[in-house]
C-alpha positions as CSV (number, residue, x, y, z in Angstrom):
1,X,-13.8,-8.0,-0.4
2,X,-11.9,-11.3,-1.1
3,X,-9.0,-10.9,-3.6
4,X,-7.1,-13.1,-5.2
5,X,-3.4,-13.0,-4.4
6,X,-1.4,-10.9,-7.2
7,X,2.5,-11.1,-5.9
8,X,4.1,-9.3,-9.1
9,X,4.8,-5.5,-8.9
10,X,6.7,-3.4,-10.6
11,X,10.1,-1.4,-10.0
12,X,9.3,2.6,-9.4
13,X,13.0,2.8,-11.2
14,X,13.3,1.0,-14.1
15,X,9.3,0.0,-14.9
16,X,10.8,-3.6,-14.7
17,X,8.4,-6.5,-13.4
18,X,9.4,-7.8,-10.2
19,X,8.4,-10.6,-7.5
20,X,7.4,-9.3,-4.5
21,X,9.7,-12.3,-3.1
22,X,12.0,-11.0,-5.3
23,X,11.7,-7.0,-4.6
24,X,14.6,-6.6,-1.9
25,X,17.2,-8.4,-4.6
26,X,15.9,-6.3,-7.6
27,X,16.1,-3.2,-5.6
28,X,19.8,-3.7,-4.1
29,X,21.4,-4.6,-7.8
30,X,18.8,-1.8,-9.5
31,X,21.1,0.5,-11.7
32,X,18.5,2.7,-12.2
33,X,18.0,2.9,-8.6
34,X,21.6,3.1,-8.0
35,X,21.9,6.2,-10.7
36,X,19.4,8.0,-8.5
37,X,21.1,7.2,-5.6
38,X,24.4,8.4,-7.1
39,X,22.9,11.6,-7.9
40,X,21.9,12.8,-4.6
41,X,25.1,11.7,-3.0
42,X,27.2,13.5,-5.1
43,X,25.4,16.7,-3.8
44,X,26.8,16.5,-0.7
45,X,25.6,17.1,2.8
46,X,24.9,14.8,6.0
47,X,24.1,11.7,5.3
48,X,21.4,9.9,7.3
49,X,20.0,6.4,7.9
50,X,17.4,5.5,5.0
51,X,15.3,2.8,6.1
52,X,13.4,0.1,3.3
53,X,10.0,-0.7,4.8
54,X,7.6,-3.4,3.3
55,X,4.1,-1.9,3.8
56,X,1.7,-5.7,3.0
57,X,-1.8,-5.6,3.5
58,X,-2.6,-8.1,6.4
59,X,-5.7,-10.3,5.6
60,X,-4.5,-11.3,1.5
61,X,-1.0,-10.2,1.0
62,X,-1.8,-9.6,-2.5
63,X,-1.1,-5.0,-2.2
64,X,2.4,-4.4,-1.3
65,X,4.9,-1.5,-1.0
66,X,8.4,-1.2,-1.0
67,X,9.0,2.2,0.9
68,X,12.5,3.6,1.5
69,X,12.1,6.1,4.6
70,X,14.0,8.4,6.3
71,X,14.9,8.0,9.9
72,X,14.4,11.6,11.2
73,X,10.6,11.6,10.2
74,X,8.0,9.7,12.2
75,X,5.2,7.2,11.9
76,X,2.4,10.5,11.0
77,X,4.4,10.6,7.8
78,X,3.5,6.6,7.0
79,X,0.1,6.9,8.3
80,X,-0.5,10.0,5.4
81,X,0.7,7.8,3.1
82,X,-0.9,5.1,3.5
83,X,-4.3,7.1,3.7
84,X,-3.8,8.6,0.2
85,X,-2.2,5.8,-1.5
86,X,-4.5,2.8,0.1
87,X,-7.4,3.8,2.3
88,X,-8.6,7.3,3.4
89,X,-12.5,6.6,2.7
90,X,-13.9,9.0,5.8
91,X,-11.1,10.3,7.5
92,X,-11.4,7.1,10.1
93,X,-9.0,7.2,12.9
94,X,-5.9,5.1,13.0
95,X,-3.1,4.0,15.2
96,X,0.0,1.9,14.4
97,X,0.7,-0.7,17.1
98,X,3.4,-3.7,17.9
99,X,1.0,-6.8,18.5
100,X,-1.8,-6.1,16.7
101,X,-5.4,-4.9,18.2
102,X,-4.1,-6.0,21.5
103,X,-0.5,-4.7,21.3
104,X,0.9,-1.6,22.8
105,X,0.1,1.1,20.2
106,X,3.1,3.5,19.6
107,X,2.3,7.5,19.3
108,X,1.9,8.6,15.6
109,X,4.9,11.6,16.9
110,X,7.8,8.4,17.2
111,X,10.6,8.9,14.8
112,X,10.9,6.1,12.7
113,X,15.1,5.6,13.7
114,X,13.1,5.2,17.3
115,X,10.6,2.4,16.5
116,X,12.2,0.1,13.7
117,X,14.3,-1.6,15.9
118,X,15.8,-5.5,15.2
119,X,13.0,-8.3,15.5
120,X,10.3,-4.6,15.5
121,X,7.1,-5.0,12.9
122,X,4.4,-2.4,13.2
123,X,0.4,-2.9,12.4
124,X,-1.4,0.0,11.1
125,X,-4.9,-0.4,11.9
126,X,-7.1,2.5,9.6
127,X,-11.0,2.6,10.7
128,X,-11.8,0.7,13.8
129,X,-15.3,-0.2,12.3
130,X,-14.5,-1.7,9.0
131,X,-11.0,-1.6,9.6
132,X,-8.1,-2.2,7.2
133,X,-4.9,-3.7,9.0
134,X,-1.2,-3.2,7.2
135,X,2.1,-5.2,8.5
136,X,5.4,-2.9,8.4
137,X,8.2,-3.7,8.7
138,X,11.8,-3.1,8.1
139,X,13.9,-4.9,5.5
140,X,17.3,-3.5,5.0
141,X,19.0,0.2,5.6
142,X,21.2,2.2,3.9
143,X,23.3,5.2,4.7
144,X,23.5,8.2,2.2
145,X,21.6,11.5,1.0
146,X,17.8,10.3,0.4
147,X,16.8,10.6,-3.2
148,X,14.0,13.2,-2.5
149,X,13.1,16.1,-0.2
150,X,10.0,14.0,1.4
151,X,9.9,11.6,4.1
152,X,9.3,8.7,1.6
153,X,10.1,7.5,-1.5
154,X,8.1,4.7,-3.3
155,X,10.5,1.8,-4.7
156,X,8.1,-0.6,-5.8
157,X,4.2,-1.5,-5.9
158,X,2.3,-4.6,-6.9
159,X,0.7,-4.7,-9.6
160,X,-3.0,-3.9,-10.0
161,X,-4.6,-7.9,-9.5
162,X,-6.3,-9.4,-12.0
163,X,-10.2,-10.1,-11.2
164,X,-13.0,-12.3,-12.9
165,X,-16.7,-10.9,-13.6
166,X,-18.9,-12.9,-11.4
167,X,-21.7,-12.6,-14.4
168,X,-18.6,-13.9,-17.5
169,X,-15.0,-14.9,-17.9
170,X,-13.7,-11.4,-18.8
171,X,-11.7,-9.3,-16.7
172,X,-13.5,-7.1,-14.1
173,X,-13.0,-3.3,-14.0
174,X,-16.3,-2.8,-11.5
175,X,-17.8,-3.4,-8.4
176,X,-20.9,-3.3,-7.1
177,X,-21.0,-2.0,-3.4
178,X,-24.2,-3.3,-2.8
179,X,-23.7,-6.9,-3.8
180,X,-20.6,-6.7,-1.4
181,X,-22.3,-5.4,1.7
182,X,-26.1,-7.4,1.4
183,X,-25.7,-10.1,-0.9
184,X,-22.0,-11.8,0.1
185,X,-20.7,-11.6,-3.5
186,X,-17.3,-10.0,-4.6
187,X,-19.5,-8.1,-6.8
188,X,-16.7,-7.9,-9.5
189,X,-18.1,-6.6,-12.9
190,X,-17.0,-6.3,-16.5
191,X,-17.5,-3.4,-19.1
192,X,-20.7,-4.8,-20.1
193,X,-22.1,-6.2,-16.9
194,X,-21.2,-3.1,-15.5
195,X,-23.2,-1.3,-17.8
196,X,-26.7,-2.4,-16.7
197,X,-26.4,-4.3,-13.4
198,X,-29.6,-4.1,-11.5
199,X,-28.0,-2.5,-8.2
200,X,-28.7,1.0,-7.2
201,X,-29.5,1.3,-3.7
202,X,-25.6,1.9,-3.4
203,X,-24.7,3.8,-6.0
204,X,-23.7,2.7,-9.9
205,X,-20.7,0.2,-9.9
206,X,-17.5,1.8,-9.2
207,X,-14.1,1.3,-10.9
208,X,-11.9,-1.2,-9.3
209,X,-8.8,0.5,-8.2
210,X,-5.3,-0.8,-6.4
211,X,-6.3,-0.8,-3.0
212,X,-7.0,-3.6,-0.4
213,X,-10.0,-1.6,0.4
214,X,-11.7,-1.5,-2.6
215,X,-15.1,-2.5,-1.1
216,X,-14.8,-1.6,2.2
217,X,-16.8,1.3,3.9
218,X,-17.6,2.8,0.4
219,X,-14.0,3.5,-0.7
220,X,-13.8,3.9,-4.1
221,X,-9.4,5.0,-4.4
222,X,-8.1,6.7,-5.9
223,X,-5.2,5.2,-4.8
224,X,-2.4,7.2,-6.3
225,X,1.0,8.0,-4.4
226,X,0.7,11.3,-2.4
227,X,3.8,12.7,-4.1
């Protein structure tokens, strides 16, 4: 489903709102990020390569991550959370690949200090029906103790974009599955048209939800952070 690009997201640290342009800069000079860094490098311990990933989707741009990883875990770590946070609909298979569909796909047991190389972006492609295709790729690195136990930590996210009923000129907070798949529409719905559109044979409208694949394959989100 077409959607309008939405390029402002906010800052996981300070709630701030941020370009996504503007992300990397916000993030580096962040003193709430920097507190939390602090924090876990006064606990001591090894310190380790943190890598900052850009997750975009591919076909709008408009749904964005910032992602700070660590090196030691591998690319089955980004491929769970990308399912939970954008696009697990069916458990579809996926495969992360340099190139694209035609590229040389890279094992999901690689350890990310083994695959982010200089000049190195990854696609994730998820479901090869109806698929949904993300761009990774590295931004910056850091050395220090990572701010949590887990292999990633979510920096910032763009913010959920703002839709248009097709039946009005008041925000949409639906879709209709039905007028995506058979009639070609967005099938983006407010409150009220929500309420009583004619569609059935799909199910009732669902909720719009922050995910490039709201529409796709019956995914309805929720598309909340694994952790």
């Amino acid at each position: 489903m077409a959607r309008r690009p939405a390029l402002k997201g906010t800052c996981t640290y300070c709630q701030l709102e941020i370009t996504r342009s503007g992300a990397t800069k916000h993030l580096d000079a962040c003193a709430k990020r920097q507190e939390v860094i602090d924090a876990s490098n006064a606990q001591g311990g090894k310190a380790e390569t943190l890598f900052h990933l850009r997750a975009q989707d591919a076909y709008v741009g408009s749904f964005w991550l910032d992602l700070e990883m660590r090196s030691f875990a591998t690319l089955a770590d980004i491929d769970y959370y990308l399912r939970v946070i954008w696009l697990d609909c069916c458990g579809h298979m996926s495969q992360f690949s340099v190139g694209g569909w035609k590229g040389e796909e890279i094992p999901m047991s690689r350890k990310v200090h083994d695959v982010f190389q200089p000049g190195i972006d990854l696609t994730h492609i998820y479901d090869f029906g109806t698929s949904s295709e993300t761009l990774i790729k590295v931004v910056g690195a850091r050395e220090g103790r990572p701010t949590t136990k887990r292999p990633i930590a979510l920096m910032a996210r763009n913010l959920m974009p703002e839709e248009t009923c097709i039946k009005c000129e008041r925000p949409a907070k639906w879709f209709c599955q039905q007028c995506v798949c058979e009639d070609d529409s967005p099938g983006l719905l407010c409150d009220e048209h929500a309420e009583n559109h004619p569609h059935e044979d799909y199910g009732d409208p669902a909720p719009l939800v922050n995910s490039p694949r709201v529409g796709m394959c019956g995914y309805i989100g929720p598309a909340e952070p694994p952790y």
